[in-house]
TIRO-2110 file (N, C-alpha, C; in Angstrom, 1 decimal):
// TIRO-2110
93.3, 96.7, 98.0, N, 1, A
94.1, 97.7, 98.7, CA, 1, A
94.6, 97.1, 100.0, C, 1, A
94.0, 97.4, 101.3, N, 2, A
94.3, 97.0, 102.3, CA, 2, A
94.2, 95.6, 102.9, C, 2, A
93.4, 94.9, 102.1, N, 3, A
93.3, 93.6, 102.2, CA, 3, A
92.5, 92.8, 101.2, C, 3, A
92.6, 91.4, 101.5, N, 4, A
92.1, 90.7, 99.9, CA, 4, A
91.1, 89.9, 100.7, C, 4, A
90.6, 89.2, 99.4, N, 5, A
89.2, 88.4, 99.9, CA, 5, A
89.7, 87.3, 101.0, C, 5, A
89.4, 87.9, 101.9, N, 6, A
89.4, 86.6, 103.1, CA, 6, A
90.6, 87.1, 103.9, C, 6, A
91.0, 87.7, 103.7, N, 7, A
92.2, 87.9, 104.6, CA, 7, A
91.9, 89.8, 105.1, C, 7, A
92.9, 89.4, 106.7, N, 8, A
92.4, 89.9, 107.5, CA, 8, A
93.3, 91.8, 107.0, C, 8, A
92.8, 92.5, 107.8, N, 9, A
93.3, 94.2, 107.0, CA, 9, A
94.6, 94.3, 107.8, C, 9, A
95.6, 94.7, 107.0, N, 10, A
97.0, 94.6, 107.7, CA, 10, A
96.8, 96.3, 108.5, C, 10, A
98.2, 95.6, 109.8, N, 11, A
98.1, 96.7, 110.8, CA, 11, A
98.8, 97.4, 110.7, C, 11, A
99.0, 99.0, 110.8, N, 12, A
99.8, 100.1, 110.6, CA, 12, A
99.9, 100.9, 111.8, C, 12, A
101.1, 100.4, 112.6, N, 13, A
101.8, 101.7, 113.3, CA, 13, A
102.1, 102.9, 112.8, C, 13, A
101.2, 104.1, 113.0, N, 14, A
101.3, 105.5, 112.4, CA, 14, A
102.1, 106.3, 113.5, C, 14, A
102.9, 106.4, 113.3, N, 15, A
103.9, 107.6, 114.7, CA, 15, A
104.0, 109.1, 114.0, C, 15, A
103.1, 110.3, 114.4, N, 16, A
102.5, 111.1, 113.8, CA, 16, A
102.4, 112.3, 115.4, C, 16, A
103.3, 112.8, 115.5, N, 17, A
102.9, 114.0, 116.8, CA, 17, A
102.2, 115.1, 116.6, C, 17, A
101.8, 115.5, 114.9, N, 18, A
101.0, 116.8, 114.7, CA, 18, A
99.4, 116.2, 114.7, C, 18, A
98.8, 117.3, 115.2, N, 19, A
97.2, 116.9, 115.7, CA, 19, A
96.5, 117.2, 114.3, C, 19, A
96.9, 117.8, 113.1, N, 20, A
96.5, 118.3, 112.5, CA, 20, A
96.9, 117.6, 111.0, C, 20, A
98.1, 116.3, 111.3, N, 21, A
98.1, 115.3, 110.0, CA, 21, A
98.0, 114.1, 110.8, C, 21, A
98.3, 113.7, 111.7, N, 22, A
98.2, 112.4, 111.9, CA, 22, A
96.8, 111.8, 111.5, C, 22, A
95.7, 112.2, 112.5, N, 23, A
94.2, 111.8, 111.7, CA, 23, A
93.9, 112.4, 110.7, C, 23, A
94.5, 112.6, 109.5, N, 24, A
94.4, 112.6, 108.3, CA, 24, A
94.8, 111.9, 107.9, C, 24, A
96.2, 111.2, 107.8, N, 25, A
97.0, 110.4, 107.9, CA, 25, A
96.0, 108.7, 107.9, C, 25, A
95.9, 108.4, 109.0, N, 26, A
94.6, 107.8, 109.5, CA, 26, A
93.8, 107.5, 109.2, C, 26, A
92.9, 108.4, 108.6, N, 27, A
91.6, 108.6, 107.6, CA, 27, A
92.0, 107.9, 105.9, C, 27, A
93.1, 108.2, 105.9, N, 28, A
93.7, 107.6, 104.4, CA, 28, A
93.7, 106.6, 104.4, C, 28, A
94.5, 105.7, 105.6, N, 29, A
94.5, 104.6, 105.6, CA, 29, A
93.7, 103.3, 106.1, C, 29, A
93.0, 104.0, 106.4, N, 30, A
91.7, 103.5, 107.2, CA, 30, A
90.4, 103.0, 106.2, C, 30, A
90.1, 104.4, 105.2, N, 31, A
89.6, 104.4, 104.1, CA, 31, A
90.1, 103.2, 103.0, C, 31, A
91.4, 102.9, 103.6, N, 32, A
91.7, 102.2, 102.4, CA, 32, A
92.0, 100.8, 102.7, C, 32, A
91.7, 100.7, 103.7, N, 33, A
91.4, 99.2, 104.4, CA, 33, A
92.2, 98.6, 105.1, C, 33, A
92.8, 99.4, 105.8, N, 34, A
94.2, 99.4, 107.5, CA, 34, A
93.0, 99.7, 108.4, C, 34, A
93.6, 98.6, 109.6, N, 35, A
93.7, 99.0, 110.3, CA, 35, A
95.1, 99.7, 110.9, C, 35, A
94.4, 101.0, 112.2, N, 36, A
95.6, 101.7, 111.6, CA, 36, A
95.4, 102.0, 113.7, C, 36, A
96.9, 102.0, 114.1, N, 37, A
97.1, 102.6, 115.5, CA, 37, A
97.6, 103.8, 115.4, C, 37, A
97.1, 104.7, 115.4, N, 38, A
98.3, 106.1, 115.5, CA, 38, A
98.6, 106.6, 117.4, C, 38, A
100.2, 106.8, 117.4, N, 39, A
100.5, 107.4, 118.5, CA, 39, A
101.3, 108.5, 117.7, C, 39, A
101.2, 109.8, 119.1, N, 40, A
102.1, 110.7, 119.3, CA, 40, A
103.4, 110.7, 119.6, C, 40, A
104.0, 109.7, 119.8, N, 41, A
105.5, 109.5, 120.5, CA, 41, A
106.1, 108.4, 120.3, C, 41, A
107.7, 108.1, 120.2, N, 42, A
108.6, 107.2, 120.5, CA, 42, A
108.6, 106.5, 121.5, C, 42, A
108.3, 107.0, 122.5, N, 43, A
107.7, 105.9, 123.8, CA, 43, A
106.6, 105.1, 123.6, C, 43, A
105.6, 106.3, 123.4, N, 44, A
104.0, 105.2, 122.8, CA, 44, A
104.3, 104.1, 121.6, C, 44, A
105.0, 104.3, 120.5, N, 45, A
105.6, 103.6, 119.7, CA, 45, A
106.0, 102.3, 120.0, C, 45, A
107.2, 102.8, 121.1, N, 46, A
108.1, 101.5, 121.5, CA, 46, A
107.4, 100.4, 122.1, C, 46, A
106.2, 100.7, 122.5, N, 47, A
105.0, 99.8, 124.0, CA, 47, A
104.7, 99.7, 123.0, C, 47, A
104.2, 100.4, 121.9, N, 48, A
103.3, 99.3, 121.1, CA, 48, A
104.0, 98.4, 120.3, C, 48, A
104.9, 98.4, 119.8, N, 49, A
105.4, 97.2, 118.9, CA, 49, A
106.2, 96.4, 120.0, C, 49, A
105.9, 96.3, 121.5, N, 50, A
106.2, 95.3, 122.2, CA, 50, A
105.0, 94.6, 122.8, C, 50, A
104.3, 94.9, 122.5, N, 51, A
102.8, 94.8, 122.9, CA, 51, A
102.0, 94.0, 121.3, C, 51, A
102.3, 94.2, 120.5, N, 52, A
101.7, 93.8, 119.1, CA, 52, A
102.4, 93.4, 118.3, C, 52, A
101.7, 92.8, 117.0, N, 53, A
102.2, 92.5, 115.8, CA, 53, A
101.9, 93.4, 114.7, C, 53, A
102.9, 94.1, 114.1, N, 54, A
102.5, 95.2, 113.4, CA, 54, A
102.5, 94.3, 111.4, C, 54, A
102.3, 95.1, 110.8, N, 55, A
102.5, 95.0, 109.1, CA, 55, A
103.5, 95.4, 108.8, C, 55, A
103.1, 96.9, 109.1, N, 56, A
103.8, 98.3, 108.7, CA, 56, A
104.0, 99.2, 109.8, C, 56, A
105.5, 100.0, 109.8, N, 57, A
105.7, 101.3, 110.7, CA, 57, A
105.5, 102.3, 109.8, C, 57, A
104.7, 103.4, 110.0, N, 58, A
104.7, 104.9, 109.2, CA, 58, A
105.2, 105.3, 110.4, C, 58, A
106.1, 106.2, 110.2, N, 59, A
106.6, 106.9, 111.0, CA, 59, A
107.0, 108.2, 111.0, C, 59, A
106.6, 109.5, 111.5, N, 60, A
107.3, 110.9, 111.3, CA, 60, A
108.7, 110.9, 111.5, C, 60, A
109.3, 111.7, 111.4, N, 61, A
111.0, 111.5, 111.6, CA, 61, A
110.7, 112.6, 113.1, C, 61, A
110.3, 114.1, 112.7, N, 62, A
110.6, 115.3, 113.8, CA, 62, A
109.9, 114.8, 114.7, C, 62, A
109.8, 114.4, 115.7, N, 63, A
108.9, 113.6, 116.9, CA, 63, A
109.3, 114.4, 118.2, C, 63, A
108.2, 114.7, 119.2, N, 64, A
108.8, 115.3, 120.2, CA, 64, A
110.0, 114.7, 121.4, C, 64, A
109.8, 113.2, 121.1, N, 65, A
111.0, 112.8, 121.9, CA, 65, A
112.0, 112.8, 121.2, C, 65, A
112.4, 112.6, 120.3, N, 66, A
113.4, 111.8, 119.4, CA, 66, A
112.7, 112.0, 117.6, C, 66, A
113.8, 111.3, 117.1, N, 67, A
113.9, 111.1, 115.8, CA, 67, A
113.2, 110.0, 115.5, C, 67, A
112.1, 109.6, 114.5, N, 68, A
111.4, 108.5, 113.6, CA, 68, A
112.3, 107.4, 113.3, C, 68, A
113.4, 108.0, 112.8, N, 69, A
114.1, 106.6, 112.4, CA, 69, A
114.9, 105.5, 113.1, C, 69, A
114.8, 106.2, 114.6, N, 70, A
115.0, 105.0, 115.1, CA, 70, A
113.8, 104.0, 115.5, C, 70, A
112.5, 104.5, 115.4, N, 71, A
111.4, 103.5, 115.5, CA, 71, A
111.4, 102.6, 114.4, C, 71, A
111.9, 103.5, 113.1, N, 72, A
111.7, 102.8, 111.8, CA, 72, A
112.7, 101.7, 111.6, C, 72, A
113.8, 101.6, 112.2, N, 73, A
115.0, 100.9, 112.1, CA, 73, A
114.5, 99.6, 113.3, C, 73, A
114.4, 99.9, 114.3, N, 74, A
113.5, 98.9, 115.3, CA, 74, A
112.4, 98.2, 114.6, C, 74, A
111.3, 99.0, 113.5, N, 75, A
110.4, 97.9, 112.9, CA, 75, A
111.3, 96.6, 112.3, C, 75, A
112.4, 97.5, 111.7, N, 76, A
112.7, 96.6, 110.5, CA, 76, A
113.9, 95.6, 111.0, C, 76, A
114.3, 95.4, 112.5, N, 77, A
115.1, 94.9, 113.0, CA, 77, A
114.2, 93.2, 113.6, C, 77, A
112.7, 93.7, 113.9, N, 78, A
112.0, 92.8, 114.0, CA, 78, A
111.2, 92.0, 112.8, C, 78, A
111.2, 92.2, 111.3, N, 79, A
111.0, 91.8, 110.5, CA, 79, A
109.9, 92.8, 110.2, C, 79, A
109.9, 94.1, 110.4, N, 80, A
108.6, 94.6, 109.8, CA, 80, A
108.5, 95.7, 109.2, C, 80, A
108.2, 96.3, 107.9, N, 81, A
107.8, 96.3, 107.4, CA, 81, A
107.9, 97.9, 107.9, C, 81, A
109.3, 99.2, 107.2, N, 82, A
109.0, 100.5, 107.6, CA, 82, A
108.8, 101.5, 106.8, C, 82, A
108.2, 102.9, 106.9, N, 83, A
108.3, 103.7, 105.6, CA, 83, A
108.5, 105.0, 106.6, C, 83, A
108.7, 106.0, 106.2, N, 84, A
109.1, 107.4, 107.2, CA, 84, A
108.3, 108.6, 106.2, C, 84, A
108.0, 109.3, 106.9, N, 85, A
107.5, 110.9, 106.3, CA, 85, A
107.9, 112.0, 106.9, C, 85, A
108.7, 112.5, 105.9, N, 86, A
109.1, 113.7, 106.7, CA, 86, A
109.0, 115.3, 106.1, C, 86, A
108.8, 115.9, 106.7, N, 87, A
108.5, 117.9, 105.9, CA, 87, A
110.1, 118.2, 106.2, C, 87, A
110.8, 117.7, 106.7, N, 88, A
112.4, 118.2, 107.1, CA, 88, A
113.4, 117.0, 106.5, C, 88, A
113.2, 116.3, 105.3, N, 89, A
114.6, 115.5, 104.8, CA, 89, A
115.8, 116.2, 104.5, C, 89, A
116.0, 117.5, 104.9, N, 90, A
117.3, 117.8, 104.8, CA, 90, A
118.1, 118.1, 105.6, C, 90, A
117.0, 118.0, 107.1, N, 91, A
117.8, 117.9, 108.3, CA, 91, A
118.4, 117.0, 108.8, C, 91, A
118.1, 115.6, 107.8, N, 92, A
118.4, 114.8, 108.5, CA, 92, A
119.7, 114.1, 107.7, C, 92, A
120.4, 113.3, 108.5, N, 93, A
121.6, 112.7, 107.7, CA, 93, A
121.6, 111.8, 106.8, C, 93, A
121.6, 111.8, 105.7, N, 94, A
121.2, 111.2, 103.8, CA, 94, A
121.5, 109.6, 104.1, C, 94, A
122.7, 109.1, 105.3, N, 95, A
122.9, 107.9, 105.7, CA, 95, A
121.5, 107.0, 106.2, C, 95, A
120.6, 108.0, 107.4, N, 96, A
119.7, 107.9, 108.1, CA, 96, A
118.1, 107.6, 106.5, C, 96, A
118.2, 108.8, 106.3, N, 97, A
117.3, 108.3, 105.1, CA, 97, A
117.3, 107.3, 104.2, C, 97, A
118.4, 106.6, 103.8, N, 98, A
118.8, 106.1, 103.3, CA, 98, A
118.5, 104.7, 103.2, C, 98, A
117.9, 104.2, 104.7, N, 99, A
117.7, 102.9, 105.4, CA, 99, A
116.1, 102.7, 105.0, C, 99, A
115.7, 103.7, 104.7, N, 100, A
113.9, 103.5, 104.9, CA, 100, A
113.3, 104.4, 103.4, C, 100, A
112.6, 103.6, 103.0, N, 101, A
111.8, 104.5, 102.1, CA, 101, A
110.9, 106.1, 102.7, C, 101, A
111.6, 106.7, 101.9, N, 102, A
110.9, 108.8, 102.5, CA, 102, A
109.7, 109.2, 101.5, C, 102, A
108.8, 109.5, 102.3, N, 103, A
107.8, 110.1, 101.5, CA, 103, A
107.9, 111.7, 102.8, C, 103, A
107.6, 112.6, 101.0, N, 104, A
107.7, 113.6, 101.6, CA, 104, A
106.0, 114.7, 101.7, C, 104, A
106.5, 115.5, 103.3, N, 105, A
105.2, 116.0, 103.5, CA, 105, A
105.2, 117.0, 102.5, C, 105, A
104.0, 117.6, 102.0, N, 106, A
102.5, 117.3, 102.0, CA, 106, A
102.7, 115.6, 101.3, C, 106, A
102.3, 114.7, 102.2, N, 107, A
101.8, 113.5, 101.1, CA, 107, A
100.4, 113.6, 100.6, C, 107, A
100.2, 113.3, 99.4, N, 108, A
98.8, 113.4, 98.6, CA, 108, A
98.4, 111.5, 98.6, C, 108, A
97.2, 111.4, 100.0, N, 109, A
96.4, 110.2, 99.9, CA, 109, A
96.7, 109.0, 98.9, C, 109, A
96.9, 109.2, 97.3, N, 110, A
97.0, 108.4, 96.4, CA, 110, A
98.6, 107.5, 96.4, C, 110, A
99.5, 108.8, 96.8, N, 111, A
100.8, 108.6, 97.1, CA, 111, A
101.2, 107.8, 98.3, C, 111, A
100.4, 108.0, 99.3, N, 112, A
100.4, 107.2, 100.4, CA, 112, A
100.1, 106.0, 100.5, C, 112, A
98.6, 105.8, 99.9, N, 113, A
98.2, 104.3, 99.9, CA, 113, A
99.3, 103.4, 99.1, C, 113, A
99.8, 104.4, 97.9, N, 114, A
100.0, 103.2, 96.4, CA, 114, A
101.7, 102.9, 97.3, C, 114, A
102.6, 103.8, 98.1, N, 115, A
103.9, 103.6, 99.1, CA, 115, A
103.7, 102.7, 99.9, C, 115, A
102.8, 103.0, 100.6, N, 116, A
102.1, 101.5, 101.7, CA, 116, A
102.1, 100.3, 101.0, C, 116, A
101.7, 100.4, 100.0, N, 117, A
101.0, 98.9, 99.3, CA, 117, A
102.1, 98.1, 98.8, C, 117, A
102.8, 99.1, 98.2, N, 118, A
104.2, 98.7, 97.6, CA, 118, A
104.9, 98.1, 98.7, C, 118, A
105.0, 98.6, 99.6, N, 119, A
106.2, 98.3, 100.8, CA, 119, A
105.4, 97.3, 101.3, C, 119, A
104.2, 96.8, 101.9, N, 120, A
103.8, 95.6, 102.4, CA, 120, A
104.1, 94.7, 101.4, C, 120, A
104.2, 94.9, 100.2, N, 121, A
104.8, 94.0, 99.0, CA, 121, A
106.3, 93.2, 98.8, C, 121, A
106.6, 94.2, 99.5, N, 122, A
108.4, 94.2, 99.6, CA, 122, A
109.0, 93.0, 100.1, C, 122, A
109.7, 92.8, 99.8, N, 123, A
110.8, 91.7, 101.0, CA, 123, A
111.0, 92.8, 102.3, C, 123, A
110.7, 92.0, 103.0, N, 124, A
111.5, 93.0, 104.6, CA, 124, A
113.1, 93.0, 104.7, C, 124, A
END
């Protein structure tokens, strides 16, 4: 899952503002062999992928500062690796979704890991 024999557990930028999925969120991926940074915000976000080397961005879209997808568009501008969750894809413009693979909320754990795994698989 999250990593193979000998090699080190890929790192997951979780951008997650609800208190009540993010460390769930977390707990999934953690369980499944990420290391995993979750922040609350597009600012916290932005420091950290200037500050690190990421795998993967999970990112919420509804964020108290701003919109997800522009963190997710910034992962993938630096070669890395983005995926979005959102409980509101219909608020958002089909162009914007369109750029990033959408999983939608409630995600069920199995859906998440097997999205993750796929997408670190991917060509960036």
């Amino acid at each position: 899952m999250g990593r193979g024999e000998g090699e080190a557990a890929k790192l997951i930028l979780l951008v997650e503002d609800d208190p009540d999925v993010g460390p769930v969120l977390e707990h999934i991926l953690i369980s499944a062999g990420y290391r995993v940074h979750l922040v609350p915000t597009l600012g916290e976000a932005g420091s950290q992928l200037e500050a690190r080397s990421y795998d993967l961005v999970l990112t919420d879209v509804m964020l108290p500062d701003g919109n997800g997808i522009g963190i997710a568009d910034a992962a993938k501008e630096r070669g890395i690796a983005a995926m979005v969750v959102t409980g509101h894809a219909f608020q958002i413009p089909a162009e914007e979704l369109a750029r990033h693979e959408v999983l939608l909320k409630p995600v069920r754990a199995r859906e998440l890991v097997g999205a993750v795994e796929r997408r670190l698989a991917a060509p960036k």
